[in-house]
NUMARVO-708138 format. One record per residue (C-alpha): residue in one letter; y, x, z; residue number from 1. Coordinates in Angstrom, 1 decimal. Each point is the difference from the previous one (the first is absolute). Layout:
N
   aa        y        x        z     i
    A        Y        X        Z   NUM
...
This chain:
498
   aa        y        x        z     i
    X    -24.3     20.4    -26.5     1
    X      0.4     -3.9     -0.1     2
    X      0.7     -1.4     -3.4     3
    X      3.8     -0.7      0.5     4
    X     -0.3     -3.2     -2.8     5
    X     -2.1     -2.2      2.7     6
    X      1.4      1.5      3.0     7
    X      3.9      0.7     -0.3     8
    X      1.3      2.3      1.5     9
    X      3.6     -2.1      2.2    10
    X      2.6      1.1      2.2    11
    X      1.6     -1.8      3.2    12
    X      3.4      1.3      1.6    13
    X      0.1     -1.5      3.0    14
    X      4.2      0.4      1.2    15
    X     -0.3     -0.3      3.8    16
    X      2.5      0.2      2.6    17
    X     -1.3      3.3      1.1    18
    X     -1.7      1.8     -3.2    19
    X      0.1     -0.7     -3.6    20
    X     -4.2      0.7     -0.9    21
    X     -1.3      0.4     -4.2    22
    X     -3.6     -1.0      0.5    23
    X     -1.7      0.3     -3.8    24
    X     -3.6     -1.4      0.0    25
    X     -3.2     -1.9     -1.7    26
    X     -2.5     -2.0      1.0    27
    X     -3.6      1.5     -1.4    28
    X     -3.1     -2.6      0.6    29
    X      1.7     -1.5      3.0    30
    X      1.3      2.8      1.7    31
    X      3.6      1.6      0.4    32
    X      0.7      3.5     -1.6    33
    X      3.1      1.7      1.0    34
    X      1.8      1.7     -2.9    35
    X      3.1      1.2      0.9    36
    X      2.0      0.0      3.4    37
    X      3.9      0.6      1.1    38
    X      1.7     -0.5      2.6    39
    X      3.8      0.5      0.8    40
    X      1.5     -0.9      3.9    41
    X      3.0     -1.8     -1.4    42
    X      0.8     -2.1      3.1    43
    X      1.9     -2.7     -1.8    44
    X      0.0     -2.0      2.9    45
    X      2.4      2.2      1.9    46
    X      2.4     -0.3     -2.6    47
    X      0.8     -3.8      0.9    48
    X      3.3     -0.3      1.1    49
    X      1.4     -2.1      3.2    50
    X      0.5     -2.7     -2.3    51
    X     -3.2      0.3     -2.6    52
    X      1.3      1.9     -2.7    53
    X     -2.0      2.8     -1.0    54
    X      2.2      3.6      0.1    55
    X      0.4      1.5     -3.4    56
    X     -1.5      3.1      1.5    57
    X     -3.3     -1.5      1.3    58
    X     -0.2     -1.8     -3.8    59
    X      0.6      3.2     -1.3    60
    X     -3.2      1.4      1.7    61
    X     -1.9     -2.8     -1.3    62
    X      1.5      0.4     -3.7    63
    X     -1.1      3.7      0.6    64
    X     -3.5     -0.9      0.9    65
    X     -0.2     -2.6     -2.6    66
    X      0.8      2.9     -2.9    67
    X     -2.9      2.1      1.2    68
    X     -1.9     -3.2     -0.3    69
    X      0.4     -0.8     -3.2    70
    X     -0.5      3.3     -1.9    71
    X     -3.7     -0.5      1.7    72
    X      0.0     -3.2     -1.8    73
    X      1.0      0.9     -3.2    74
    X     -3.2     -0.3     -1.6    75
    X     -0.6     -3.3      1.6    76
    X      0.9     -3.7     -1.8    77
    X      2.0     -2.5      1.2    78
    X     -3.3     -2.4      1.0    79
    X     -1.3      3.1      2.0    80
    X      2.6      0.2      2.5    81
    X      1.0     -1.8      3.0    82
    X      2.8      0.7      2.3    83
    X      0.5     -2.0      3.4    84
    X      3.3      0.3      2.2    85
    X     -1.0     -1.1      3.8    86
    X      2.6     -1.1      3.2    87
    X      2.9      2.2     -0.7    88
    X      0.7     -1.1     -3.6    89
    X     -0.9     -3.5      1.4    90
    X      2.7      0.6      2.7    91
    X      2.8      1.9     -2.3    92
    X      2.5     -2.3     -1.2    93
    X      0.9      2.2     -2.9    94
    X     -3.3      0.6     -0.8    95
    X      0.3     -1.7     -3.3    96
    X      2.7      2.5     -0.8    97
    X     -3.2      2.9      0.9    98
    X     -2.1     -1.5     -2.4    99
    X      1.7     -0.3     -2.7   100
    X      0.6      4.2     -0.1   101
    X     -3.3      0.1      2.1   102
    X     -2.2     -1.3     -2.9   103
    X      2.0      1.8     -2.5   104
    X     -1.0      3.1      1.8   105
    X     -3.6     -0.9      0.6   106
    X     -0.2     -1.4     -3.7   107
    X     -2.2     -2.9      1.6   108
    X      0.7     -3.2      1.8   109
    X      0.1      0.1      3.3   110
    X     -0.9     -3.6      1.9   111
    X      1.3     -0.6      3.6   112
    X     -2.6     -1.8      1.5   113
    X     -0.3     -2.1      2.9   114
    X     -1.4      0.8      3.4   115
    X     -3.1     -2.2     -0.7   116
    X     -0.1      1.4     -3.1   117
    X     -0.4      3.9      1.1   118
    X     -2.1     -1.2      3.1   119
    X     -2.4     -1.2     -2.8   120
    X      0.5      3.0     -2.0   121
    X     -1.0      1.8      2.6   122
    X     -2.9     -1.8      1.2   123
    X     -1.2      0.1     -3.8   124
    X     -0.4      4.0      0.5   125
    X     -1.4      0.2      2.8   126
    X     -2.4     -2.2     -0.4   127
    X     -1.1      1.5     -3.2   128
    X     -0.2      3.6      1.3   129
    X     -1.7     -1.2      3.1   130
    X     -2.1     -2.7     -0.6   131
    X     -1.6     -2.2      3.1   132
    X     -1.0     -3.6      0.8   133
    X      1.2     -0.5      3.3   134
    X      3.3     -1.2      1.0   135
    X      2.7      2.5      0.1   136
    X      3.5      0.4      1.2   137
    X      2.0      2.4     -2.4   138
    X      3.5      1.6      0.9   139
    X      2.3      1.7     -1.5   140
    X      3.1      0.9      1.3   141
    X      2.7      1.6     -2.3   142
    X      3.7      1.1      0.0   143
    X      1.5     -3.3      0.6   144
    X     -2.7     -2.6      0.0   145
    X     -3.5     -0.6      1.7   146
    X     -3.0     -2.2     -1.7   147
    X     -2.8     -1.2      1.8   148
    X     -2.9     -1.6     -1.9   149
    X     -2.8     -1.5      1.0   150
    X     -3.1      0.0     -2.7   151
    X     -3.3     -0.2     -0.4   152
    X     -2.0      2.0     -3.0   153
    X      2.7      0.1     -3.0   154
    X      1.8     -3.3      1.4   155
    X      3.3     -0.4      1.9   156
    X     -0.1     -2.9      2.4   157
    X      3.2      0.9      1.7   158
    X      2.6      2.2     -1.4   159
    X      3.3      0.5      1.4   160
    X      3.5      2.4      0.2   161
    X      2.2      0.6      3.0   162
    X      3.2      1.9     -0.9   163
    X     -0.6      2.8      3.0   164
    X     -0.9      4.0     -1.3   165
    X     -0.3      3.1      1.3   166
    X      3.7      1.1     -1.9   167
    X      1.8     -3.3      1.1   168
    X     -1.6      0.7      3.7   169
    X      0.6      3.6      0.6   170
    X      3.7     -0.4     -1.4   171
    X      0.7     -2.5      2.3   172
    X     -1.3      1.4      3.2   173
    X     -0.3      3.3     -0.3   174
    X      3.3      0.6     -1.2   175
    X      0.9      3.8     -0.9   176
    X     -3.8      1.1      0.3   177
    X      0.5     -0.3      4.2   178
    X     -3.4     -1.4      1.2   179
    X     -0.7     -1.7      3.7   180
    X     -2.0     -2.1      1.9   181
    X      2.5     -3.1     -0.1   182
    X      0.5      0.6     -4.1   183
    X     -4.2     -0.5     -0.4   184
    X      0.4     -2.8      2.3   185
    X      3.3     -1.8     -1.9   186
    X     -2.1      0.8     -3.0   187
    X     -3.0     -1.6      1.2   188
    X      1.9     -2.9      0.7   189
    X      1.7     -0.6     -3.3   190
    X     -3.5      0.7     -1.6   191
    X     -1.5     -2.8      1.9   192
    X      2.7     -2.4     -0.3   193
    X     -0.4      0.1     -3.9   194
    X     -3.9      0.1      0.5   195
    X     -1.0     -2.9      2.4   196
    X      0.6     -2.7     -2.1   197
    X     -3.0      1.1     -2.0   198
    X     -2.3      0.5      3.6   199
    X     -2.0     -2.9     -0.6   200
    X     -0.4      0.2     -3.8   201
    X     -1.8      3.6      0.2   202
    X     -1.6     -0.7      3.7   203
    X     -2.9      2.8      0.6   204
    X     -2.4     -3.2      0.0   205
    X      1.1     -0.1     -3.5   206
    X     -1.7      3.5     -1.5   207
    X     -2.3      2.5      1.2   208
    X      1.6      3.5     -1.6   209
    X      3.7      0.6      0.1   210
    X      0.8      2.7     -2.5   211
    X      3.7      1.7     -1.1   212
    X      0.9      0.6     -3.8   213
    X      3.5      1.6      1.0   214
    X      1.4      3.6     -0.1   215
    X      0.9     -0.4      3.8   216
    X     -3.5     -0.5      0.6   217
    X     -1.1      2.6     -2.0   218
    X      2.0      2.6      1.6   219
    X     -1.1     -1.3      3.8   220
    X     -3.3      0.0     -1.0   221
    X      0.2      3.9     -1.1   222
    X      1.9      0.8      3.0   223
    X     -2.3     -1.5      2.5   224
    X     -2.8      1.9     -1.9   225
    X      2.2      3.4     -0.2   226
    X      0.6     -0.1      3.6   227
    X     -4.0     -0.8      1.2   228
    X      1.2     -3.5      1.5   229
    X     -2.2     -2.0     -2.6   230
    X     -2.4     -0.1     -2.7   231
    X      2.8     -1.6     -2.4   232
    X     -0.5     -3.1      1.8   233
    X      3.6     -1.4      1.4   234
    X     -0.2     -1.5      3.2   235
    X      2.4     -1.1      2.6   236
    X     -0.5      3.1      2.4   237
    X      0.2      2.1     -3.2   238
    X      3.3     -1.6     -0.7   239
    X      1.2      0.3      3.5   240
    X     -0.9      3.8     -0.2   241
    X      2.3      0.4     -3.4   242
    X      3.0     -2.0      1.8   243
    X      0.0      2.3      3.1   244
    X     -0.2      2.7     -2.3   245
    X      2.9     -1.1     -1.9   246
    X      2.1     -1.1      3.3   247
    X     -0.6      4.4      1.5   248
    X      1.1      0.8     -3.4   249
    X      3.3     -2.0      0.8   250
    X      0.8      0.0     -3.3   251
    X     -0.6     -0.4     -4.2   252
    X      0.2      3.5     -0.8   253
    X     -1.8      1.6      2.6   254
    X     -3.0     -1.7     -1.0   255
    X     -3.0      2.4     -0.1   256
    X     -3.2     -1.9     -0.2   257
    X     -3.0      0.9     -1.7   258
    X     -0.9     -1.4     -3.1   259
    X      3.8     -1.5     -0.1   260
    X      1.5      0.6     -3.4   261
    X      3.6      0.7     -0.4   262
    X      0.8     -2.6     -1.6   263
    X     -1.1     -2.5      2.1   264
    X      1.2      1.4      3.3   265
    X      3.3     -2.0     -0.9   266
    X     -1.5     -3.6      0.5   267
    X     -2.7      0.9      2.2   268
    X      1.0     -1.8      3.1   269
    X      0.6     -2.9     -1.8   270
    X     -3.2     -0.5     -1.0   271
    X     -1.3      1.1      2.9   272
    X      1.5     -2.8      1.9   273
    X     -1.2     -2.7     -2.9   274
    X     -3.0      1.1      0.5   275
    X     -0.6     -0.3      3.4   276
    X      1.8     -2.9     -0.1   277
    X     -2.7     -1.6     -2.2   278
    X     -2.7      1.4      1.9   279
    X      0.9     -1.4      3.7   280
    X      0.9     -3.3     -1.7   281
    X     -2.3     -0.8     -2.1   282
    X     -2.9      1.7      2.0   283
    X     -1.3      2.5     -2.3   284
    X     -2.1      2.8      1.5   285
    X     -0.5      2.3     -2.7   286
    X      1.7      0.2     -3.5   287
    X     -1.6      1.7     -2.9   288
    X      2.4      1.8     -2.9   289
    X     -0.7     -2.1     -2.8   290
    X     -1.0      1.7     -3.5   291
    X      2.1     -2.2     -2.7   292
    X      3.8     -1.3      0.2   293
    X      2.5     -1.8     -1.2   294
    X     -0.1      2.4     -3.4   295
    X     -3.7     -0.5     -1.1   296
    X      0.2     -3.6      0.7   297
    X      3.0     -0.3     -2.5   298
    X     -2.9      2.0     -2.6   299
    X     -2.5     -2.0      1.0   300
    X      1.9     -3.3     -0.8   301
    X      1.4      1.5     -3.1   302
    X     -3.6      0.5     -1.0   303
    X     -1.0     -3.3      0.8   304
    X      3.4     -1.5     -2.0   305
    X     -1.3      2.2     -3.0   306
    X     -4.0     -1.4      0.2   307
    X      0.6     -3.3      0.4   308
    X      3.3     -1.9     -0.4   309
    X      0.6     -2.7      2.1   310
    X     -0.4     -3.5     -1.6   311
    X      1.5     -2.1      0.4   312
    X     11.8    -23.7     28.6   313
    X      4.0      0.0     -0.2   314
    X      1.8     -0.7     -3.2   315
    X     -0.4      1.7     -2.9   316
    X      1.6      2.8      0.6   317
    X     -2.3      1.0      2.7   318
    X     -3.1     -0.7     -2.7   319
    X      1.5      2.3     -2.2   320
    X      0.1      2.7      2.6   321
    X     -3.8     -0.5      0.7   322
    X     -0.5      0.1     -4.0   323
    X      1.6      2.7     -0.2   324
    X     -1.5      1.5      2.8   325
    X     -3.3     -0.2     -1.5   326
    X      1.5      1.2     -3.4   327
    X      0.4      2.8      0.7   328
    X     -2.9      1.2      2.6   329
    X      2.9      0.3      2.7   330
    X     -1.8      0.5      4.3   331
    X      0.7     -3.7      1.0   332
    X     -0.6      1.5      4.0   333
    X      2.4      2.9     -0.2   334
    X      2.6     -2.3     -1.5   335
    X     -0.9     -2.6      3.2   336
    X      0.8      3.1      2.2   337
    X      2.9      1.0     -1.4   338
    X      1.1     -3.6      0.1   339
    X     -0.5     -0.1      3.7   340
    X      1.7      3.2      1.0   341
    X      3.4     -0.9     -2.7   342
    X      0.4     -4.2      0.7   343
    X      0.5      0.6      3.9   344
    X      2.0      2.9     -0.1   345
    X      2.1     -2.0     -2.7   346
    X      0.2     -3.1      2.6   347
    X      1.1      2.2      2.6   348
    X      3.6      1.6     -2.0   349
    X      0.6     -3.2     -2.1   350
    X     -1.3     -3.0      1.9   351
    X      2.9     -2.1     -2.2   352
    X     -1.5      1.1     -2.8   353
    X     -1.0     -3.2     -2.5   354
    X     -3.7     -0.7     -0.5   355
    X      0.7      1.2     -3.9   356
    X      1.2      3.6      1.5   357
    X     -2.9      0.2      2.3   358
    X     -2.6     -1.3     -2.9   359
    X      0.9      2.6     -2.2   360
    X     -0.6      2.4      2.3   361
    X     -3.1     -1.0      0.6   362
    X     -1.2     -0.5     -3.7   363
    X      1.3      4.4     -0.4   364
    X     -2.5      0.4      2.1   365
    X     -2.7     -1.6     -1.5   366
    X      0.5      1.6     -3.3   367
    X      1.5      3.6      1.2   368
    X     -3.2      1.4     -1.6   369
    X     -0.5     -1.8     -3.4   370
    X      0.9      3.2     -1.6   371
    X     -3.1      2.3      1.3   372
    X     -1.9     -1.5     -2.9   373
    X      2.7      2.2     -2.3   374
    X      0.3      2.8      2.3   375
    X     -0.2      1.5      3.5   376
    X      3.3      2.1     -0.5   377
    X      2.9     -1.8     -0.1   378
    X     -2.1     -3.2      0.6   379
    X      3.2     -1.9      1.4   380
    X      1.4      0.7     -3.6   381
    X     -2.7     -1.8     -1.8   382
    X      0.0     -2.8      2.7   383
    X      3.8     -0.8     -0.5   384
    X     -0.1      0.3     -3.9   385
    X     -3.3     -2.4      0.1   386
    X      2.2     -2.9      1.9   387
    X      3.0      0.2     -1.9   388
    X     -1.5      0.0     -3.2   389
    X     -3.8     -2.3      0.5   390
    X     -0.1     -3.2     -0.4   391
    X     -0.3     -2.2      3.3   392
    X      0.5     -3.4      0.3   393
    X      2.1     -1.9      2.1   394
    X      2.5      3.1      0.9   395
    X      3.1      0.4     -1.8   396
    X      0.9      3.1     -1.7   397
    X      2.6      1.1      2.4   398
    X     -2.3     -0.7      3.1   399
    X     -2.5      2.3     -2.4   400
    X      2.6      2.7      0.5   401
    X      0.7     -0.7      3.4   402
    X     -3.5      0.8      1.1   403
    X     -0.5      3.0     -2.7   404
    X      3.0      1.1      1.8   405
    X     -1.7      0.1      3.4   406
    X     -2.9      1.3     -1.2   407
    X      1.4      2.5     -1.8   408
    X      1.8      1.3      3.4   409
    X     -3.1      0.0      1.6   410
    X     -0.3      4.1      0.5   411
    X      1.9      2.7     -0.9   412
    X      4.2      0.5     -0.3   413
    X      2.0     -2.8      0.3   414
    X      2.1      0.9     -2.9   415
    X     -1.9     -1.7     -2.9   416
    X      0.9     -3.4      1.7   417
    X      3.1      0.8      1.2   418
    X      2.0     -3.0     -2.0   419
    X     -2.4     -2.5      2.0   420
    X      0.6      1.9      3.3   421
    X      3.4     -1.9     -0.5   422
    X     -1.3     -3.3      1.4   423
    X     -0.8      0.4      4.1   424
    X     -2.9     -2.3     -0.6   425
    X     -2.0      2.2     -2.5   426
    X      1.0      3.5      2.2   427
    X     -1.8     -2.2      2.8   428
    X     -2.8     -0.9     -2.0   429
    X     -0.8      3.0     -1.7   430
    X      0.2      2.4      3.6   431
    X     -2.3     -2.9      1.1   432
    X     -2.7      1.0     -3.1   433
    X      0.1      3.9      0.3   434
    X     -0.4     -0.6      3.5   435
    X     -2.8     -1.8     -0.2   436
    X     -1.6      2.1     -3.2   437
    X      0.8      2.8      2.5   438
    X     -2.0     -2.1      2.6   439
    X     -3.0     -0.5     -1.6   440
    X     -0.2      3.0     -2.2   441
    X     -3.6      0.7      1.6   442
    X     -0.9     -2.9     -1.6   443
    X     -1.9     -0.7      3.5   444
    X      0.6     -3.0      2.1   445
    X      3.3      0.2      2.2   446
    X      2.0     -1.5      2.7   447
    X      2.4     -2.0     -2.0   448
    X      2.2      0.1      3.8   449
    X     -0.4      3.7      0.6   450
    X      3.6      0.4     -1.8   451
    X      3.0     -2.2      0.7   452
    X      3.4      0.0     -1.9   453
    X      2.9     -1.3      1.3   454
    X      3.6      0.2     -1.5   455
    X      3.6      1.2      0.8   456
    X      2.3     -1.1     -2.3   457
    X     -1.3      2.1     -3.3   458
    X     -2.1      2.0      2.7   459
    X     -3.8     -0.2      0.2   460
    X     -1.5      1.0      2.9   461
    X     -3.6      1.0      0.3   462
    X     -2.3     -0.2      2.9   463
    X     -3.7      0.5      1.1   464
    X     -2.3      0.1      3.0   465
    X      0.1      3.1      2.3   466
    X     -2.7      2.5     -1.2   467
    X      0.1     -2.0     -3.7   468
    X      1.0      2.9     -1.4   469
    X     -1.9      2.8      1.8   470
    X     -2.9     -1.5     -1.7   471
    X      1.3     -1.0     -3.0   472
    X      1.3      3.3     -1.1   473
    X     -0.4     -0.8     -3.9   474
    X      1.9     -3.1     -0.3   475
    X      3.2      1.7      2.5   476
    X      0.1      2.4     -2.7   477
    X     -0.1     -2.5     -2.8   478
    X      2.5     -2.0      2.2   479
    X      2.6      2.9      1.0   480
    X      0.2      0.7     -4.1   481
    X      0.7     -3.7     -0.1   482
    X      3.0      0.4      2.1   483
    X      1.7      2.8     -2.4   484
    X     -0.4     -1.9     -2.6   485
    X      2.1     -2.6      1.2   486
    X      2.6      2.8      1.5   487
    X      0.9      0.4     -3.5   488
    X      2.6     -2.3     -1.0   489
    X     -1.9     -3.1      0.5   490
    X      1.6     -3.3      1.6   491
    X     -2.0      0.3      3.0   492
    X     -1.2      2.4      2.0   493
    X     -3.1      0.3      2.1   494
    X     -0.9      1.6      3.4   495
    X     -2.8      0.9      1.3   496
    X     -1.1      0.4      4.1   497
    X      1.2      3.5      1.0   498
C-alpha cells in the first residue's frame, strides 16, 4: 500500500451532459492507481429546456447524484477535490442558480470550464494512462459537446470544443425514440455542419493514431466486440453495421444489441451518427477506445497543481484593425473570406449605402473572431465585449459599439441585438455577416459569387447555382436554420430557392 503522505489520495467529479462520474485516485512513481469509482446516468443535458433553462426535475437528478457523491468524499479536504461542469451547465442560463445549491450539496466547488479547457482535460488523461510518442488524434464525444485534440506525447497542439453530443443529437432527430434511415442521415448532417470547420485543423496527415476517450465510444467498441464484428477496434463498416442495426430496430426501446447497456441504449444513435460522422470526414479507418478521460485528467492536473505551483495602409482606423488583429492571434485568411462573401452580398441590397456603412461592415468581419483567444463557446460574445470595451485608436466609442454590435449578431438568435435591428442599415449588415460566417464556416476557400442576395423591400432573397446545394449539403443546412431565425420577428425576412 502506497504511503498516502507522498502520494494523496484526490477525487475528480466530472458533471457531464450525459453521466455525472466520482473518479478517486493517486499517482504512485509515475503511474495512475484507481481508488474508487461511481458512476450515475444523470442525463442533465436532456433537461435543457427550449429556451436553456435547465428543468427543476433534471437539476434534481443531478442534486441527487451530487448527495451520493459527497458522503464518498467526506473524508476528503477541500485541496483534494475537484469538480468540473462540461456543455450543459455551460449552455444553462440558470446554471448559476444550480450551483449555488449544487455545491452546497456536493460540499465542493464545482468549476464550469470551457470547451478548450475539458478538451485539455481530457487529453491530460489520456495521455497519462496511455502513453505514446507519435502524433495522435483524441475524441471524445459527450452528452452535448464533442473535443477533438490533436497531441503528441503529454502535449496538446490543437485542442478544441464543438457544441454537438450524442443527447443534443438523438433529441433532435430521433424524436420519441423512432429511428430511420433519413433521421441517421439529418443527423449526420447536423454533425458535420458543426464539425467541418475543424477538417483542416485535425487533417489525417496531421497524426498517425486516432483514439476515443468517450462513453459513446466505449459502448460501440463493446458492442462491436459482443456481436463478433470487431476486435474493439471501431471502424466505419463497424459503424455502418450498428446504424442498420439500429434503423431494423426502428426504434429506442427495442434496442437489443450485445454488449449494449441499458442505459446507453437512449443516446445510442446519436452517437452513432457523430461517430461516423467523424470517421468519413476526417478519414479515420480504425478508432481505438481510449483508457483515460476527462475524469483522470482533472486528477492528474490536480496532482500536478499540488507538486508544483505555477510561478509566476488606410487611416488609422484600418491600422488599428490590423493591431488588433495581430493582438489577439485572430486567422487574417478566414476573416479575408468572410470579407469577400459579406461586402458583395452587402453591395447587392444596399448599393446607396455610404462608404462609412459599408466600412464597418467590412472591419466586423475582420475582427468577428478576436474573441477565440477567450473562448470557443460563445466566441461572438467575447469578440463584441473586446470592441466595445479595448482601446483602438482612431474609432469613436459609438462606432466601437456599432461594430461590437455586428459582431455580436454574428450567429445565433437575433434577439440579443434586437434594439440595433431597429436601423435597416445594421439588419442589412449583420444578415450580410452570418451569411458570410455561414459561408465560410469550412474555413476552406470559397466562391465569394456562389450566393447572391438581392432585396424586396425588407425582403432578402437568396440564390445559388443549380446543383450548389446538392453538393453543398452542410452549408443548406446551416443556411435553412438561418432562414428561421430571421422568421422570428425580425425586420427582414429571408428566402431561400425552393
Amino acid at each position: 500500500m502506497p504511503d498516502k503522505n507522498s502520494t494523496p489520495v484526490l477525487a475528480a467529479v466530472d458533471m457531464g451532459s450525459n453521466s455525472f462520474r466520482l473518479e478517486i485516485g493517486q499517482l504512485v512513481h509515475g503511474r495512475y492507481r484507481r481508488v474508487d469509482y461511481v458512476k450515475d446516468t444523470v442525463r442533465l443535458g436532456a433537461g435543457l429546456d427550449a429556451a436553456g433553462m435547465l428543468t427543476g426535475e433534471a437539476a434534481e437528478r443531478g442534486l441527487e447524484c451530487l448527495r451520493r457523491f459527497s458522503q464518498r468524499l467526506a473524508q476528503h479536504g477541500p485541496n483534494a477535490v475537484r469538480a468540473v461542469a462540461t456543455q450543459t451547465l455551460r449552455e444553462a442560463k440558470n446554471r448559476d442558480a444550480f450551483l449555488q445549491v449544487g455545491q452546497a450539496a456536493l460540499g465542493h466547488p464545482i468549476e464550469v470550464i470551457s470547451g478548450r479547457e475539458e478538451a485539455r482535460l481530457i487529453y491530460a488523461g489520456v495521455a497519462f494512462l496511455q502513453p505514446a510518442d507519435e502524433p495522435r488524434l483524441v475524441i471524445d464525444i459527450g452528452g452535448r459537446s464533442t473535443e477533438l485534440i490533436l497531441g503528441r506525447a503529454r502535449t496538446p497542439q490543437v485542442a478544441e470544443s464543438f457544441a454537438v453530443g450524442c443527447v443534443s443529437l438523438t433529441m433532435r432527430f430521433f424524436e420519441g425514440g423512432r429511428i430511420d434511415a433519413a433521421a441517421f442521415r439529418a443527423a449526420q448532417v447536423a454533425a458535420g455542419a458543426e464539425l467541418e470547420e475543424a477538417l483542416g485543423l485535425f487533417a489525417p496527415g496531421r497524426w498517425q493514431q486516432a483514439l476515443a476517450s468517450s462513453g459513446t465510444a466505449s459502448a460501440v467498441s463493446q458492442l462491436l466486440m459482443a456481436a463478433g464484428v470487431s476486435d474493439g477496434r471501431i471502424t466505419p463498416a463497424g459503424l455502418r453495421w450498428a446504424i442498420e442495426r439500429c434503423i431494423e430496430a426502428g426504434h429506442i426501446d427495442r434496442l437489443d444489441l450485445p454488449g449494449l447497456k441499458p442505459e446507453r441504449r437512449a443516446v445510442l444513435p446519436g452517437g452513432l451518427a457523430i461517430l461516423y460522422t467523424l470517421a468519413v470526414q476526417f478519414g479515420i479507418d480504425t478508432l481505438w477506445p481510449a483508457k483515460g478521460a476527462l475524469r483522470q485528467g482533472v486528477i492528474i492536473d490536480l496532482h500536478e497543481r499540488r507538486s508544483a505551483p505555477r510561478r509566476a495602409g488606410g487611416d488609422m482606423r484600418d491600422h488599428t484593425v490590423r493591431e488588433m488583429q495581430a493582438r489577439f492571434g485572430a486567422d487574417a485568411a478566414q476573416a479575408r473570406r468572410v470579407a469577400s462573401v459579406a461586402l458583395p452580398l452587402f453591395d447587392a441590397v444596399q448599393p446607396q449605402a455610404d462608404a462609412e456603412t459599408r466600412r464597418e461592415l467590412a472591419w466586423a468581419c475582420e475582427l468577428h473572431e478576436i474573441g477565440l483567444m477567450v473562448s470557443h463557446h460563445d466566441h461572438h460574445r467575447h469578440s463584441a465585449y473586446v470592441l466595445a470595451h479595448a482601446d483602438a485608436p482612431g474609432f469613436s466609442q459609438s462606432q466601437q459599439r456599432r461594430i461590437g454590435d455586428l459582431v455580436l449578431g454574428q450567429r445565433g438568435g437575433l434577439r440579443k441585438v434586437e434594439p440595433a435591428l431597429a436601423s435597416e442599415a445594421f439588419a442589412w449588415q449583420v444578415l450580410c455577416l452570418r451569411l458570410a460566417v455561414i459561408k465560410c464556416h469550412a474555413r476552406a476557400a470559397v466562391d465569394p459569387n456562389a450566393l447572391t442576395l438581392r432585396s424586396r423591400g425588407r425582403e432578402a432573397l437568396l440564390r445559388w447555382p443549380a446543383h450548389w446545394a446538392e453538393t453543398h449539403p452542410r452549408t443548406l443546412f446551416l443556411l435553412q436554420e438561418e432562414m428561421q431565425a430571421w422568421s422570428r420577428g425580425a425586420p427582414l425576412t429571408l428566402h431561400l430557392p425552393r
